[in-house]
N, C-alpha and C positions, 0 to 999 in steps of 0.2 A: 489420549489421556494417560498421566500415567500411571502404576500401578497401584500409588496412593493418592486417595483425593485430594489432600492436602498442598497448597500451594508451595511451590519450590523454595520462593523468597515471601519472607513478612516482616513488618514493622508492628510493631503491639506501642501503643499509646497507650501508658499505664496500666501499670501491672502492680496494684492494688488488691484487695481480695478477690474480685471478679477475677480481674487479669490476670492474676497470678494464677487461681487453678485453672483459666482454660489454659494457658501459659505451661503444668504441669501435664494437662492431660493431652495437647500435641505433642508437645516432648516424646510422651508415653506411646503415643500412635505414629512417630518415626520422623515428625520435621527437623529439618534441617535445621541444628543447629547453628551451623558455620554463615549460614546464611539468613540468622534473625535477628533483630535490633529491638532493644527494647527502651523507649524512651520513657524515664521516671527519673526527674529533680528528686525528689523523695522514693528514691526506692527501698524497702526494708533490708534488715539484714539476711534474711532469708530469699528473699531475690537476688541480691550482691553475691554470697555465697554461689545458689544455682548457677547465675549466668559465670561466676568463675570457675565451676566446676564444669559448665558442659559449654563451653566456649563460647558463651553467645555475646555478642556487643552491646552495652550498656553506655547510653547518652554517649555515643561517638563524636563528635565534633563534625563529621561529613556524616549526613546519613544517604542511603540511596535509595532511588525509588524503587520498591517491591512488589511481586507479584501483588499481595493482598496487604494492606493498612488495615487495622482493628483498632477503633476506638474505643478505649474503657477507661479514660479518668471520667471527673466527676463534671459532668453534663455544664455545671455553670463555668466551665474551666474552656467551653468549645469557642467563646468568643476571643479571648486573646493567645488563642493557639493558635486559630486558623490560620493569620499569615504564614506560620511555619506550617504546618500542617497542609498547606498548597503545594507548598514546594515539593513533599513528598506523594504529592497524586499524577499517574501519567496518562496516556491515555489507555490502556489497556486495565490498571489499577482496580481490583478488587477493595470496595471501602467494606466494612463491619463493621456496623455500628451498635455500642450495648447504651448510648445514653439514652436515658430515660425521658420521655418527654423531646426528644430532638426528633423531629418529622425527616423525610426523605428532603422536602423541600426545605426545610433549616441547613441542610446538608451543603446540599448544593449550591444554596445562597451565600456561603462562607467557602466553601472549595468551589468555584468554579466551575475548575477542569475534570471535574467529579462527574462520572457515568456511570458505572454498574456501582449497585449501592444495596447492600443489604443490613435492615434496621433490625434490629433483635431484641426481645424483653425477655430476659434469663430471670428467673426467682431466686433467693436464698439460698434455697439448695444447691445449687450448681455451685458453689464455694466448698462442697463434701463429694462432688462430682454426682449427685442424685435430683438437679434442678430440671425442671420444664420450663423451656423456651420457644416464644413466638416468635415467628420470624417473617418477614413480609421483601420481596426483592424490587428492584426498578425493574424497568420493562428493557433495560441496555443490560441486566444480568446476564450471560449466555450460562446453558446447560451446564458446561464446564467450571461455570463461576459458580454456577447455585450449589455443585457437587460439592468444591472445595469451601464454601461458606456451612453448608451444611453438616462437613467431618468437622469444621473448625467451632461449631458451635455445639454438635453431638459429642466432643469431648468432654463436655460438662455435667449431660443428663442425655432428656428427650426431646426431640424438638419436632415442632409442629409450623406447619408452611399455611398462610394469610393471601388470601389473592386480594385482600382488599385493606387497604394500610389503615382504614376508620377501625375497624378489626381491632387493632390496637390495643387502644383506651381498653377497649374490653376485658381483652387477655389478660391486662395489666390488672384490672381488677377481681377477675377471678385466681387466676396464678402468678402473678405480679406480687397482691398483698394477701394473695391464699393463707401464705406458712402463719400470718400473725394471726388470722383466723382461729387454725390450729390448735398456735400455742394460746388463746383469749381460750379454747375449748380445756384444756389440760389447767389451764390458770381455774376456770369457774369450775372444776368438777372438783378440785383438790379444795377451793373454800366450801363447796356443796360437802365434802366428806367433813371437813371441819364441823360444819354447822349441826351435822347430823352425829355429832361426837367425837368421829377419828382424832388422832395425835395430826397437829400439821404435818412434821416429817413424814407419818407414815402417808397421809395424804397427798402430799406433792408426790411421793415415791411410786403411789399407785396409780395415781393419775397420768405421769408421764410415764409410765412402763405400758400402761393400758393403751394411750395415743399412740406411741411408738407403735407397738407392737401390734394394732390394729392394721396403721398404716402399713406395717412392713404385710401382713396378711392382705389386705387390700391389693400389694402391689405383687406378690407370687400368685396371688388366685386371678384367673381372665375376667369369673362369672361378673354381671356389674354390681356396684355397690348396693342399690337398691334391695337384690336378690342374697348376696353375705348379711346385710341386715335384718330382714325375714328370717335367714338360719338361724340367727342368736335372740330370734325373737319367739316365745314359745305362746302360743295362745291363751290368754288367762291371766301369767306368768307375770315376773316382776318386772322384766323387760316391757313386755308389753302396756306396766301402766305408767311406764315411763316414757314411752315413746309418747303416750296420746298424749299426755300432758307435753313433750316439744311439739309437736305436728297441729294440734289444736290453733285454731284461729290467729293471727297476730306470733305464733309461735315460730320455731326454728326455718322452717322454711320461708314466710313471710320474711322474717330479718333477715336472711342470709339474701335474699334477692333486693332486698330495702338497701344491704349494704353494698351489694356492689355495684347497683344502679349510683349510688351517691361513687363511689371510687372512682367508677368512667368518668361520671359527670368531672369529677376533680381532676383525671386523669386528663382531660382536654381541656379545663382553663390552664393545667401548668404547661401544657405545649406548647412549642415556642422559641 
């Protein structure tokens, strides 16, 4: 192998917001430019610029087939590419796939000549380079494939390996549609201050400074969340009779697992 995991040669299918920052963040970890193609009818002007600045190939007229193929346009787009999108699979061909809802076996029912195959669900975040991603491999992935799918996917965030593709749906539902969780938690606390009198302004202000900045303490401290929330809970205290009223019956925990049992479930009728 060589000294970076990253595949020699790749083709990016759309390079869109996804695509474009994991697009940025191998750049950033040493891939070959001279040797990546980026196909986008619609690519922005911020992509047009990049690839004319670091020499990459944009909708060539010959494309060639590449170590690794990454899939990242828009999922309902996979049915009348794939003719084209065959031509570019060899047999050695690493695929990465970010669509959503496309199974390993959708995969390969539209590419044929498709073998190692690794399916991915990146969140939001990985568009600021701070996203978590699920990644699940075929069983033709070798060791060397899963390396370079895994620096090509960890250029985004964190990523986390599925031995089991039903796994998925799940993922998807917890860090999939996690971020709008979130931000429904920063939405309802900033009308909660309203209600309780704050100015809106300063209420949105406080309420996303607080989520932020939780999250970002969340993510420097190891201890687990359960245990950082104990800290700032004092016995007695005002937190504490805040917390009972979420945690009480039908409250914050009950919904949060109400929710994303219903997500999976959604999560596997749109599969397909």
């Amino acid at each position: 192998m060589s000294a970076s995991p990253l595949p020699a040669s790749l083709t990016l299918v759309g390079a869109g917001k996804m695509g474009g920052a994991m697009l940025s963040g191998w750049l950033a970890g040493g891939l070959d430019a001279g040797r990546t193609t980026i196909l986008d009818p619609q690519a922005s002007p911020e992509i047009r610029a990049l690839c004319a600045a670091r020499g990459l190939a944009l909708n060539p007229e010959t494309v060639p087939v590449a170590e690794a193929l990454v899939l990242a346009m828009k999922p309902q787009g996979l049915e009348g590419a794939a003719p084209a999108l065959a031509r570019l699979v060899g047999p050695e061909t690493l695929i990465v796939s970010v669509l959503a809802g496309k199974t390993i076996a959708n995969l390969r029912q539209r590419l044929p000549d498709a073998r190692a195959i690794v399916r991915a669900m990146p969140n939001l975040p990985a568009s600021i380079g701070r996203g978590a991603t699920g990644a699940v491999a075929s069983a033709e992935v070798s060791p060397n494939q899963r390396a370079q799918g895994h620096a090509l996917l960890a250029s985004v965030g964190s990523v986390e390996w599925l031995d089991d593709e039903g796994l998925i749906d799940t993922l998807t539902a917890v860090s999939g549609s996690g971020p709008a969780y979130v931000f429904l938690l920063a939405e309802v606390m900033a009308q909660a201050g309203v209600a309780a009198g704050l100015p809106p302004e300063m209420a949105a202000r406080l309420a996303r400074s607080t989520v932020s900045g939780a999250g970002a303490l969340l993510d420097a401290n190891p201890r687990e969340a359960g245990l950082l929330r104990q800290d700032v809970t004092s016995p007695g205290g005002t937190t504490a009779e805040a917390i009972a009223v979420l945690m009480r019956p039908g409250g914050l925990p009950d919904l949060m697992r109400e929710a994303v049992d219903a997500a999976r479930r959604r999560a596997g009728e749109l599969a397909g």
